[in-house]
SEGUMI-306541 format. One record per residue: y, z, x of N, C-alpha, C, CB in turn; residue in one letter. Coordinates in steps of 0.05 Angstrom, whole numbers, padded with zeros to 5 digits, always signed. Atoms other than C-alpha are relative to their C-alpha. Glycine has a CB too. Layout:
% SEGUMI-306541
YZXYZXYZXYZXa ...
END
This chain:
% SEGUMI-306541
+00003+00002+00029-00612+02754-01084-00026+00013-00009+00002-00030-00009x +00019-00019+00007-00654+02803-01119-00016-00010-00029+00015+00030-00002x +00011+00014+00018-00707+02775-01165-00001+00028-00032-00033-00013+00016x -00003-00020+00010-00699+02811-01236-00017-00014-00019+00027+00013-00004x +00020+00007+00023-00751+02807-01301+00017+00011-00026-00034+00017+00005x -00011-00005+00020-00728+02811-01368-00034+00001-00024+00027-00025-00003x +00035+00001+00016-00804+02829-01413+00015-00007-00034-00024+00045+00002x -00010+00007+00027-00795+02805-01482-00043-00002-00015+00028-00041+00001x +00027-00013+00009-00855+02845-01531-00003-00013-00020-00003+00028-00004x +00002+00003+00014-00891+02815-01573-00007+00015-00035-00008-00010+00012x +00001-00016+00029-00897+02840-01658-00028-00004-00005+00019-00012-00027x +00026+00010+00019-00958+02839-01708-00001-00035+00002+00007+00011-00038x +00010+00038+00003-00989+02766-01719-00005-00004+00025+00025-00028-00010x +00001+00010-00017-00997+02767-01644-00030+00002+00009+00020+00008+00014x +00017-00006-00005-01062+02791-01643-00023-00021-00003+00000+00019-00009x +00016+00024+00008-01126+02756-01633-00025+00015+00019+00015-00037+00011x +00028-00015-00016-01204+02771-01615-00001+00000+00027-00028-00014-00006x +00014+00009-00043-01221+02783-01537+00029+00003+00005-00019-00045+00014x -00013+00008-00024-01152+02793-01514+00009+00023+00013+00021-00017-00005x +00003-00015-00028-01137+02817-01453-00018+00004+00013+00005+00022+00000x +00033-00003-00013-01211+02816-01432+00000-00002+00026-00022-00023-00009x +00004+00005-00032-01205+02783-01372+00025+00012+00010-00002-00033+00009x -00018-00016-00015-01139+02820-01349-00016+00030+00003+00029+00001-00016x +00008-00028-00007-01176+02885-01357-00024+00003+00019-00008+00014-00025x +00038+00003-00017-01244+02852-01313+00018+00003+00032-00028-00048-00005x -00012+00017-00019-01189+02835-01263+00009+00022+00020+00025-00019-00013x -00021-00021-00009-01142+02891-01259-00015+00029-00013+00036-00008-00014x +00010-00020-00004-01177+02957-01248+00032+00024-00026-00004+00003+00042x -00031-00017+00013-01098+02989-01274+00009-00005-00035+00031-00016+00020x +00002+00010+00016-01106+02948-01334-00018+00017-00023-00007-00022+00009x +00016-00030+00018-01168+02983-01358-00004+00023-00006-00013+00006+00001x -00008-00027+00004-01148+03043-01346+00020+00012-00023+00010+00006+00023x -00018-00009+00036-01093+03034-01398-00024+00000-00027+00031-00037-00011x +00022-00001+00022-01148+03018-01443-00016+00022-00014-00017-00012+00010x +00025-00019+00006-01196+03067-01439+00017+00026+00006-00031-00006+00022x -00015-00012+00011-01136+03113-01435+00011+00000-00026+00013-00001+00011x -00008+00001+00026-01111+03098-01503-00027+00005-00011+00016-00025-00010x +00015-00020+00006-01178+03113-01525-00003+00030-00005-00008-00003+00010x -00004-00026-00006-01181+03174-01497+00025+00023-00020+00007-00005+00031x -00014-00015+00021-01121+03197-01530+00005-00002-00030+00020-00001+00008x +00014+00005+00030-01138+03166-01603-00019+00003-00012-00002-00016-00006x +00028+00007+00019-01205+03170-01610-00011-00018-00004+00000+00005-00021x +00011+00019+00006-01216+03109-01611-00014-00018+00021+00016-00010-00011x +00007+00017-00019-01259+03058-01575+00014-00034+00001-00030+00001-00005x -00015+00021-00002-01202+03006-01556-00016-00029+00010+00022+00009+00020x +00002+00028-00019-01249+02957-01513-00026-00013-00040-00026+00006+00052x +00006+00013+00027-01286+02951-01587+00013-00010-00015-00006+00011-00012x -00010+00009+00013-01236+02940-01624+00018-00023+00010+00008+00016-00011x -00011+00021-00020-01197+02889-01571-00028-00021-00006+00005+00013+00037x +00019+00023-00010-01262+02853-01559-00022-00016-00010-00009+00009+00017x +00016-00003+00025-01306+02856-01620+00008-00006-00029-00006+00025+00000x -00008+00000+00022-01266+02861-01678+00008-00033-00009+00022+00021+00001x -00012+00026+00010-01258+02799-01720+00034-00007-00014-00021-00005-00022x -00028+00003+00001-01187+02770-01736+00005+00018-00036+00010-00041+00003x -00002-00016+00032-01192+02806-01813+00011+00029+00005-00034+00004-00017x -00011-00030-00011-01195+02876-01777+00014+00002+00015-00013+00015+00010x -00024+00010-00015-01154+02860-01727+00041-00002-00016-00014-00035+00007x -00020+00004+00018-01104+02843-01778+00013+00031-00015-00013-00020-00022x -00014-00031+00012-01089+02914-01815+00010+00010+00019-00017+00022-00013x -00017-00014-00015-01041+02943-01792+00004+00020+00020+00008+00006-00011x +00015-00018-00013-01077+03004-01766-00018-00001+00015-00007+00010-00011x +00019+00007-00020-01114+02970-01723+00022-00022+00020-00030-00015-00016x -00024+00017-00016-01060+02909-01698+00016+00015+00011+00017-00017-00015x -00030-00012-00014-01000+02956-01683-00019+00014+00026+00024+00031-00025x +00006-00009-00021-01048+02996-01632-00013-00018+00013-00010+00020-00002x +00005+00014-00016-01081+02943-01610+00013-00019+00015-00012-00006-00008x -00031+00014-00013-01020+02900-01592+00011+00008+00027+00026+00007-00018x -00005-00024-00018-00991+02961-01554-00013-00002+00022-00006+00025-00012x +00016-00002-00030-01051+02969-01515+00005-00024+00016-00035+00002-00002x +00008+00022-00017-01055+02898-01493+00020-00002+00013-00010-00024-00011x -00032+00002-00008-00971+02896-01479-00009+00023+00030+00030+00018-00032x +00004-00022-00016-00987+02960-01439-00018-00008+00023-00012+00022-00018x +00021+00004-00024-01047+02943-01399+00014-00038+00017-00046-00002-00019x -00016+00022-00010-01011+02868-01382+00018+00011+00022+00016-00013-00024x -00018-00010-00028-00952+02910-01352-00014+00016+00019+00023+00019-00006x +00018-00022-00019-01004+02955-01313-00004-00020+00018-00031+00015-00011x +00004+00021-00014-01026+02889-01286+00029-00007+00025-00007-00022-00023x -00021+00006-00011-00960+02860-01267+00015+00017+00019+00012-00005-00018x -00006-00016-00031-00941+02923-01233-00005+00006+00023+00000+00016+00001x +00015-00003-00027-00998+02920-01185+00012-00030+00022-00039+00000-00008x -00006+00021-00011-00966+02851-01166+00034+00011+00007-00005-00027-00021x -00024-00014-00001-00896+02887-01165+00025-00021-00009+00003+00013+00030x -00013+00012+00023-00868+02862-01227+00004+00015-00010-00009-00015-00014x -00007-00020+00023-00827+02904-01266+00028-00002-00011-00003+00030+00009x -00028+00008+00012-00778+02901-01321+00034+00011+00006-00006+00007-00026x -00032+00000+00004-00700+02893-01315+00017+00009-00027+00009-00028+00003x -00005-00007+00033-00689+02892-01389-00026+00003-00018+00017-00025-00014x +00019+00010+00019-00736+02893-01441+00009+00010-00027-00029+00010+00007x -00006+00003+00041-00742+02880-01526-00024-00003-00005+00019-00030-00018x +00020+00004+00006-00789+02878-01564+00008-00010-00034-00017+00025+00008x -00007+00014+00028-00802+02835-01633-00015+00027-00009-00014-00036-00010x +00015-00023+00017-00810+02896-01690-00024+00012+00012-00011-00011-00028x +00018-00022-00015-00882+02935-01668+00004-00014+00029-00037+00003-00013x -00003+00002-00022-00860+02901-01601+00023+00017+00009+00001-00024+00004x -00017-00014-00009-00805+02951-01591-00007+00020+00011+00013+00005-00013x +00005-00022-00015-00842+03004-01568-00018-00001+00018-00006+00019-00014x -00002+00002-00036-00879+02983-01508+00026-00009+00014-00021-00023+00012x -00027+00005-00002-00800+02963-01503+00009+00028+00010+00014-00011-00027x -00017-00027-00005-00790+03038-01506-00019+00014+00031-00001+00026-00036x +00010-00009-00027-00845+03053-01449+00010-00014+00015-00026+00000+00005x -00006+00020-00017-00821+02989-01411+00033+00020+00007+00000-00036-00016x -00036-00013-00015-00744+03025-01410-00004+00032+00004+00036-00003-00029x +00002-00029-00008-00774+03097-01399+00008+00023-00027+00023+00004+00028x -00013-00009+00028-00745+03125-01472-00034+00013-00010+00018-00032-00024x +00025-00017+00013-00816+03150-01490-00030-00001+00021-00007-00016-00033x +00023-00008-00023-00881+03177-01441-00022-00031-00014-00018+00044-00003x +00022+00012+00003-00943+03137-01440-00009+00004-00033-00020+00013+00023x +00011-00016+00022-00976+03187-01488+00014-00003-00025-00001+00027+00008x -00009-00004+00037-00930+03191-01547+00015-00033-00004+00032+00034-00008x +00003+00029+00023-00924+03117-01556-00021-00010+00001+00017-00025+00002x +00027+00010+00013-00991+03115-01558-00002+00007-00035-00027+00018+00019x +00007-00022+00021-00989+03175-01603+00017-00016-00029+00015+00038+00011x -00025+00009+00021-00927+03139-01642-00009-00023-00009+00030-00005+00013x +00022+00026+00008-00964+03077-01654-00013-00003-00014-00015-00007+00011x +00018-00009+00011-01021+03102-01673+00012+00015-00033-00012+00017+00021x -00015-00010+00028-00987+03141-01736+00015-00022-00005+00018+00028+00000x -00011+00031+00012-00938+03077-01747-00018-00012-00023-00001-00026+00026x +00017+00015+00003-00995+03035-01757-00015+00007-00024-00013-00003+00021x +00013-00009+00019-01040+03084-01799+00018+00004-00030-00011+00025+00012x -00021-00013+00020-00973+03103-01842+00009-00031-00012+00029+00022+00017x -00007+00023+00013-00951+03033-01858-00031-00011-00010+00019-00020+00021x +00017+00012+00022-01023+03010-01879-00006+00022-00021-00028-00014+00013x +00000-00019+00028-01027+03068-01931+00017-00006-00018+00006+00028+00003x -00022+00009+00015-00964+03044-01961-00003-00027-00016+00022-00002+00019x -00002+00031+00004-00989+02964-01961-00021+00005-00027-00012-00023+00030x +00018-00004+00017-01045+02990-01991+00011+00011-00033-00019+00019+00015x -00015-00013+00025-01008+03030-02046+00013-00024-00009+00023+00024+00007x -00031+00022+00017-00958+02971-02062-00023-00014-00020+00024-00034+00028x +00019+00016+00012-01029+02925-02065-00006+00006-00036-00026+00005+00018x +00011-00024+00022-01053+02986-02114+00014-00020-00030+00020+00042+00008x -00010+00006+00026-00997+02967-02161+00005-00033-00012+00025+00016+00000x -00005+00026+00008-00993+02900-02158-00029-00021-00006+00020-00011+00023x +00032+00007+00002-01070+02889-02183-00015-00012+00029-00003-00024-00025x +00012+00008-00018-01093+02884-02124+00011-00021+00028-00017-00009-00013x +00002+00022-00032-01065+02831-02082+00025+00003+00013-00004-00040-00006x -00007-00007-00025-01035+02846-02023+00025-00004+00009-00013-00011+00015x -00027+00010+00000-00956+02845-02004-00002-00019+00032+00024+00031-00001x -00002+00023-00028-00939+02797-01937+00037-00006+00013-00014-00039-00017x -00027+00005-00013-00886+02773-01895-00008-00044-00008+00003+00018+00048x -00004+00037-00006-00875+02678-01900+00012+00011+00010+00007-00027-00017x -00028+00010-00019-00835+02647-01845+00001-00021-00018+00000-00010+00037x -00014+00034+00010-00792+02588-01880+00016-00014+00015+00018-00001-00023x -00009+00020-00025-00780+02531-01829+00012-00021-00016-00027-00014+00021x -00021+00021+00013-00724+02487-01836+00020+00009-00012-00010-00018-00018x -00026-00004+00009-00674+02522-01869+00014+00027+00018-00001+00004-00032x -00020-00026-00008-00611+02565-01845-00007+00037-00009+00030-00008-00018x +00011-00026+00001-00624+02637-01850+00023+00010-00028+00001+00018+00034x -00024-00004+00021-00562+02638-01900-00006-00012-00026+00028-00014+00010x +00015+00012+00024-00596+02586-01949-00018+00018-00003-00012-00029+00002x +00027-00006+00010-00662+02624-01942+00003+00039-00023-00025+00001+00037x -00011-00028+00012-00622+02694-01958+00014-00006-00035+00028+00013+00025x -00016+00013+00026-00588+02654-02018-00022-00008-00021+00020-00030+00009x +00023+00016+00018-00661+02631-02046-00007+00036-00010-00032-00025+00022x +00015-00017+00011-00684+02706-02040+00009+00013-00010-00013+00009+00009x -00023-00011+00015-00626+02737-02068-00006+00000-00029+00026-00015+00006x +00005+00010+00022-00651+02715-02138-00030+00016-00009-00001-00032+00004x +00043-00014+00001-00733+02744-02127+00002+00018+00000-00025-00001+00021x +00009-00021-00003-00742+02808-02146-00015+00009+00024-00011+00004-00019x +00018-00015-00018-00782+02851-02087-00003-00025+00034-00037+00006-00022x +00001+00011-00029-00774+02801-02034+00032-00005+00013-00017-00031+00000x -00030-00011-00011-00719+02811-01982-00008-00028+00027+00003+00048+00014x -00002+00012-00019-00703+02769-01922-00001+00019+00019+00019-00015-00002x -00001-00026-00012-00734+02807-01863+00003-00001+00027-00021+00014-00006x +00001-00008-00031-00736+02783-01790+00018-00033+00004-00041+00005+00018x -00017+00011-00003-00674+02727-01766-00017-00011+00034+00028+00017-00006x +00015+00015-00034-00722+02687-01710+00017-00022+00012-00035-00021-00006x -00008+00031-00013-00678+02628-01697+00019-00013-00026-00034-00024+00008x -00013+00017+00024-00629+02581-01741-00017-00023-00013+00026-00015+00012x +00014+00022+00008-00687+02544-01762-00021+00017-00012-00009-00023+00022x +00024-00013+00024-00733+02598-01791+00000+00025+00010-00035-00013-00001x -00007-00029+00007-00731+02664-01819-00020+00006-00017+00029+00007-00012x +00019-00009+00010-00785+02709-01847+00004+00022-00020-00014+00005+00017x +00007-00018+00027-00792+02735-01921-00014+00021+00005-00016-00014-00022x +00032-00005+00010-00827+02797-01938+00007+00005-00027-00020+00027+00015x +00006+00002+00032-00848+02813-02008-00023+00010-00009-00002-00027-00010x +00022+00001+00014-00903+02822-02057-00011-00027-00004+00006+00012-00024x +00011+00021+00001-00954+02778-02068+00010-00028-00011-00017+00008-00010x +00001+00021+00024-00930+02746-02128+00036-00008+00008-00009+00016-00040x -00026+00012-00006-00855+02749-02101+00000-00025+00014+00015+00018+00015x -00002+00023-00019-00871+02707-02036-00008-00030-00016-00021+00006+00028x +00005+00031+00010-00907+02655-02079+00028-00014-00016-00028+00001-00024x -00026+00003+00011-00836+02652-02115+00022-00005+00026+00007+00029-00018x -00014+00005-00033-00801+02647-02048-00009-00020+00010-00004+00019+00021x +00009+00012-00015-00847+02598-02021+00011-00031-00014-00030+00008+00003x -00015+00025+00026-00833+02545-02087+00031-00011+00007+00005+00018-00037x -00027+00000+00003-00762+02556-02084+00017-00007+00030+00008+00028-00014x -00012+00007-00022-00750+02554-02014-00012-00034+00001-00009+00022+00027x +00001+00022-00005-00784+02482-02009+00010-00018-00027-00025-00003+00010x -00024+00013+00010-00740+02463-02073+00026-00004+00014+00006+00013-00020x -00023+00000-00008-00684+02483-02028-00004-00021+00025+00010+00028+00006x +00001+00017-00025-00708+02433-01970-00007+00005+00021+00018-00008+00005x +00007-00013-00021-00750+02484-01934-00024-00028+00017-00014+00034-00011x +00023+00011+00001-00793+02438-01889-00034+00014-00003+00004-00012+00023x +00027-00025+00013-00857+02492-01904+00010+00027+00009-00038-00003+00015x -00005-00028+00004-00870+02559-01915-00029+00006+00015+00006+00011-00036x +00022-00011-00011-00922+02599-01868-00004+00024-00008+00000+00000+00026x +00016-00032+00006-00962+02663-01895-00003+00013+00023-00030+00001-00013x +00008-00015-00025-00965+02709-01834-00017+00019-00001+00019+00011+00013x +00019-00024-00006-01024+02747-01810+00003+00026+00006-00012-00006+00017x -00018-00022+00003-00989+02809-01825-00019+00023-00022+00033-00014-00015x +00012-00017+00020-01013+02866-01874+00023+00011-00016-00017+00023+00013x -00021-00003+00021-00952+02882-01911+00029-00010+00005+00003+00028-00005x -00025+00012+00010-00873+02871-01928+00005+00020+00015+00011-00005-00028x -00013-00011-00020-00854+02893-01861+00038-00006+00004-00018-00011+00026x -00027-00007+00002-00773+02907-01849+00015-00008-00024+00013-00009+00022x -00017+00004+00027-00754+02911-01921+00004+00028-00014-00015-00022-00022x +00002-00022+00005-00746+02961-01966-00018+00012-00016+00016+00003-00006x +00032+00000+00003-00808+02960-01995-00021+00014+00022-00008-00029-00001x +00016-00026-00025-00833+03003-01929+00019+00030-00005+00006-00013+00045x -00015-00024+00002-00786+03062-01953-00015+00018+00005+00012+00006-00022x +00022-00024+00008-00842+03107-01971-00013+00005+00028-00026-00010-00025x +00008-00002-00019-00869+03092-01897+00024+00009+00019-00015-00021+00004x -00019-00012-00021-00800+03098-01861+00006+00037-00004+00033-00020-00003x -00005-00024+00004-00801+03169-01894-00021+00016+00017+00001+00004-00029x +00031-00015-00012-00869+03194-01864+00008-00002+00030-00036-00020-00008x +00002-00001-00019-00852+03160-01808+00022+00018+00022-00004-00023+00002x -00026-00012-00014-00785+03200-01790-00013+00030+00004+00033+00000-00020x +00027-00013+00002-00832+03256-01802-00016+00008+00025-00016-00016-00015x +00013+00001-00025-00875+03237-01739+00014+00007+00032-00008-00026+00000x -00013+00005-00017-00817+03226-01702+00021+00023+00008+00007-00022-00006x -00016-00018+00006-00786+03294-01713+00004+00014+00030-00010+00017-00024x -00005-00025-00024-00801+03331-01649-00014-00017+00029-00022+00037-00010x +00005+00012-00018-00822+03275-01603+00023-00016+00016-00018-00014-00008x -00018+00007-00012-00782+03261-01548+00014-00025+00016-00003+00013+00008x -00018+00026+00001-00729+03201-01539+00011+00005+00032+00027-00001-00028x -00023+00004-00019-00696+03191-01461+00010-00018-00007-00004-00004+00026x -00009+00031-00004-00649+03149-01445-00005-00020+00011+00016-00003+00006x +00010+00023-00001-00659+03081-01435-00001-00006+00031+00015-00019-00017x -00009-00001-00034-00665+03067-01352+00009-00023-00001-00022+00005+00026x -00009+00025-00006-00653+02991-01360+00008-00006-00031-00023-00019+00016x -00014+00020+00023-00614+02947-01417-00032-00003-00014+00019-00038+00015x +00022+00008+00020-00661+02953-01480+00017+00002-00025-00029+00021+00000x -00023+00004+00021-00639+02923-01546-00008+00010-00024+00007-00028-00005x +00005-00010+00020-00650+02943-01614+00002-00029-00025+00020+00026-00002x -00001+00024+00021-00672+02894-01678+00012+00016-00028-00036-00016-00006x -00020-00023+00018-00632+02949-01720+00021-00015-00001+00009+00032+00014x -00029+00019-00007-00565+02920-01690+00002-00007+00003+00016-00006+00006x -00002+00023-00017-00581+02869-01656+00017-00012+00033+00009-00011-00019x -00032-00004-00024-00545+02897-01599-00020+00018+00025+00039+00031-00018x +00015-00033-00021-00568+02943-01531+00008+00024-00009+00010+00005+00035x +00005-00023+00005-00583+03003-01550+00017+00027+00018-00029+00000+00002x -00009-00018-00008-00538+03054-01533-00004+00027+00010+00008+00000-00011x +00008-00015-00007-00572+03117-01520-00024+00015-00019+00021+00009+00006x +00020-00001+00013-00630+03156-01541+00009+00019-00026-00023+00010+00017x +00002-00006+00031-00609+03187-01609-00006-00020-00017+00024+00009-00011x -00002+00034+00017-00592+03113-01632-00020-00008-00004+00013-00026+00013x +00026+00012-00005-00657+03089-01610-00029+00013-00021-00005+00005+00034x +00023-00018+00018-00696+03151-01648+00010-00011-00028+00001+00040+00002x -00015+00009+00021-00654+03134-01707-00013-00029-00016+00029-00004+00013x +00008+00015+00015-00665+03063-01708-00032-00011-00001+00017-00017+00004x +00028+00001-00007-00739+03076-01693-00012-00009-00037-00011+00036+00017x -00001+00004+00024-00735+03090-01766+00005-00010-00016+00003+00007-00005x -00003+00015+00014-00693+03045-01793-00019-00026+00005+00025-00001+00000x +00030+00019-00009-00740+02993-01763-00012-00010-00024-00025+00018+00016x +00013+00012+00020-00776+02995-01817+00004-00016-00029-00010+00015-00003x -00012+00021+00029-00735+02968-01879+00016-00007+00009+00008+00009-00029x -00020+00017-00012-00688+02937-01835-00006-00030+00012+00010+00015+00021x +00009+00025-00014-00682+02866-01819+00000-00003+00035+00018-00022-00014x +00003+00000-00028-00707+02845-01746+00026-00023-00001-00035-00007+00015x -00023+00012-00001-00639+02816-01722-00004-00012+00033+00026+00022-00007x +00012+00003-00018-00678+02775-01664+00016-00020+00015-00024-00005-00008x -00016+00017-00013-00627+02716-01652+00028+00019+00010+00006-00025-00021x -00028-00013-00012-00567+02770-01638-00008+00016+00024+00018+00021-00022x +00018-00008-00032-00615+02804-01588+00002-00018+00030-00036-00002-00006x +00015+00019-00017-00634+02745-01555+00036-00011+00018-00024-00030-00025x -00028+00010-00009-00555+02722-01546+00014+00019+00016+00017-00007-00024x -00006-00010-00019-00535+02787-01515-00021+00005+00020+00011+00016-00007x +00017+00017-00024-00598+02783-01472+00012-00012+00023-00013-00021-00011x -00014+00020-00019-00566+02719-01450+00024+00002+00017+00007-00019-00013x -00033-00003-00018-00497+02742-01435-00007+00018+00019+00030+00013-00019x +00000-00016-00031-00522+02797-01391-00018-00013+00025-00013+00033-00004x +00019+00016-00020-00565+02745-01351+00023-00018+00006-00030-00017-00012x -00022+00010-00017-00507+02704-01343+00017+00012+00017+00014-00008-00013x -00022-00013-00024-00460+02757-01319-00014+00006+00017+00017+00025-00004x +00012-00004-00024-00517+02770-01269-00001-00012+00016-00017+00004+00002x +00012+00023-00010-00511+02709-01231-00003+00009+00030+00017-00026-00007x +00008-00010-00020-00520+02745-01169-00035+00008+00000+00019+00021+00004x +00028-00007-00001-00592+02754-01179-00013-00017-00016-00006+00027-00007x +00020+00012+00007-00656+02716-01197-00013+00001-00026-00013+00004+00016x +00019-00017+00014-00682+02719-01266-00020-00009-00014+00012+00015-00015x +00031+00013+00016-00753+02704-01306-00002+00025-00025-00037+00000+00026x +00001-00012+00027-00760+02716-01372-00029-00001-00017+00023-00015-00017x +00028+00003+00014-00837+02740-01394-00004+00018-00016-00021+00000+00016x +00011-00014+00022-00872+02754-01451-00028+00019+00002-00004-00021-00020x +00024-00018-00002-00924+02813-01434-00012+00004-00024+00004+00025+00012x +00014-00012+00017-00970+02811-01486-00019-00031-00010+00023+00019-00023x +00023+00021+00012-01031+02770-01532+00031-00025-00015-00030+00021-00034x -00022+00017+00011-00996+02704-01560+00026-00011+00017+00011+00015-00021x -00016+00013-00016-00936+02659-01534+00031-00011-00028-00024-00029+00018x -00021+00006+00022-00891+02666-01605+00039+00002+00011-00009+00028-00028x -00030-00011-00003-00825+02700-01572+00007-00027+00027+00002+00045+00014x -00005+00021-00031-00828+02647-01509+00008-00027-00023-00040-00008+00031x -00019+00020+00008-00820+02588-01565+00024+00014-00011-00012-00021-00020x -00030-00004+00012-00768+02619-01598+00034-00001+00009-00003+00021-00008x -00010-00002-00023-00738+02636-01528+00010-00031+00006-00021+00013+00020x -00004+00022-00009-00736+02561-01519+00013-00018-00016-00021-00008+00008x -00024+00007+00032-00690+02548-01577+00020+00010+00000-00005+00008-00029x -00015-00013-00004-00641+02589-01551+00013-00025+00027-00012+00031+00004x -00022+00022-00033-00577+02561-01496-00017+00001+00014+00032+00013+00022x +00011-00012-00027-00613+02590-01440-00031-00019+00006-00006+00039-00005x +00024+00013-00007-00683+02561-01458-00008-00024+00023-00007-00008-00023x +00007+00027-00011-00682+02487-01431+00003+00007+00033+00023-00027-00012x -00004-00006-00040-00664+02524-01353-00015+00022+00004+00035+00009+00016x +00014-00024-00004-00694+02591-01363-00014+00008-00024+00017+00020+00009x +00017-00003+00021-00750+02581-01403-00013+00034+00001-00023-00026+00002x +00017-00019-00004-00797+02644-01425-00029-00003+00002+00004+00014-00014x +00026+00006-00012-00871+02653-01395-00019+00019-00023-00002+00011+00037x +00014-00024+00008-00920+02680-01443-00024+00011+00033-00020-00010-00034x +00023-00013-00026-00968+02729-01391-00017+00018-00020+00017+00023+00031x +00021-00010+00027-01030+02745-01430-00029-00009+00013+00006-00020-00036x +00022+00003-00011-01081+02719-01379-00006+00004+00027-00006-00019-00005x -00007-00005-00026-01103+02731-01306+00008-00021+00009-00016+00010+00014x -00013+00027-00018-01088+02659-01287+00029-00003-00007-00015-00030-00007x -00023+00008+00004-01021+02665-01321+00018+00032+00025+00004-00002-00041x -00018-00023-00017-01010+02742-01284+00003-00012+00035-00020+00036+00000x +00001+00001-00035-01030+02710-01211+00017-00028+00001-00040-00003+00018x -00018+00034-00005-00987+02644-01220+00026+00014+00000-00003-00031-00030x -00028-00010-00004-00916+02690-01226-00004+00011+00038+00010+00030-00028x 
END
């Protein structure tokens, strides 16, 4: 029986000061991702990982590549232990160490792809802010209600859309400022038990990122898509990803599309069941431990829970 990994990537909000620190003191392969993504951005990654306060951290243009890196240098780790993925997904900006994890894009250009993402969607947040005097668009999660009630509350709110489907118990708005506060009311008229603001920088998979999914197709014009080597799914369709046009495609839709994270997660499951010839663990490479509860709300959870791996005592305990 052949032991198989299934990586499940974490999104924005996952970020947080110092991480990965000690995976990169640890693992020689680790830092090298690091101070490679540097190298090819310009940027000094172990500054902005290790230094940066949760404010900067937070824009977008700084989270989406810093995420990446840390997803990235995690699996560098895990490979030196000879750990490597079977399947992998990723939540929204977790899809594309998803796409290095299944081979669909080099090292380099999902650095490179990242990097523009990130810079291109906070130009946009910023623009929306622009018009909306200033204050800032966002994603709430609303806990406690069906994803069908919470689509039925926002159906009514101008500029806020229902955008990422985490679980039958909570689903995440985005919006404008002044929408979500209208969303937030109305959903706990409807019997939401609360509403969480996420450490997000804009009204990610709605249509309110148009202006960014346009730039970003743009980026994506002449950079090259393989096909997938292992089962990787898409929060487009909520389905495995069929081949690499689909995948360039819904690279794009991505962005004003809702993340469709519970229909992922269910075929996930069914291809771990039909595997029952083989062994499988289900970890979360990256900062944060959000996709492992969600994982545990699912059939599968209560027997095959998911591991977040985000530290060296969590990489040397698999």
């Amino acid at each position: 029986m052949a032991k198989k990994y299934a990586f499940l990537f974490p999104g924005q909000g996952a970020q947080a000061p110092g991480m990965v620190k000690d995976v990169a003191e640890a693992f020689p392969s680790a830092k090298k991702v690091i101070d490679d993504v540097s190298e090819i951005i310009g940027l000094d990654m172990t500054k902005l990982l290790w230094e940066a306060d949760m404010e900067t951290l937070s824009r977008s243009d700084n989270s989406q590549i810093a995420i990446t890196t840390a997803s990235l240098a995690i699996m560098a780790a895990l490979k030196d232990k000879g750990i490597e993925p079977s399947a992998a997904m990723g939540f929204s900006l977790g899809e594309f160490p998803a796409l290095y994890a299944a081979g669909v894009l080099s090292f380099e250009n999902v650095i490179k792809v990242v990097r523009q993402r990130g810079l291109i969607m906070q130009k946009v947040c910023e623009d929306i802010a622009a018009k909306n005097e200033g204050h800032a668009p966002g994603m709430t999660a609303v806990l406690g209600l069906p994803p069908e009630k919470v689509k039925e509350v926002v159906s009514s709110i101008p500029d806020a859309y229902a955008a990422n489907m985490n679980s039958t118990k909570q689903t995440v708005v985005s919006g404008t400022f002044d929408a979500l506060d209208k969303v937030e009311a109305a959903a706990k008229e409807a019997g939401a038990r609360r509403c969480v603001r996420l450490k997000v920088a804009g009204p990610f998979h709605s249509p309110l990122m148009q202006a960014a999914a346009d730039e970003f197709e743009k980026v994506l014009a002449d950079v090259e898509f393989a096909e997938p080597k292992i089962p990787l799914f898409s929060n487009v369709t909520g389905k495995q990803a069929k081949d690499a046009k689909e995948v360039k495609e819904s690279a794009v839709l991505h962005l004003t599309h809702p993340v469709l994270w519970t229909d992922e997660e269910a075929v996930l499951e069914s291809i771990i069941k039909a595997d029952s010839g083989n062994e499988w663990s289900v970890l979360e490479p990256g900062p944060g431990k959000v996709l492992a509860g969600l994982w545990e709300k699912t059939e599968f959870g209560a027997t095959l829970p998911a591991i977040p791996v985000n530290t060296v005592e969590g990489i040397n305990a698999l």
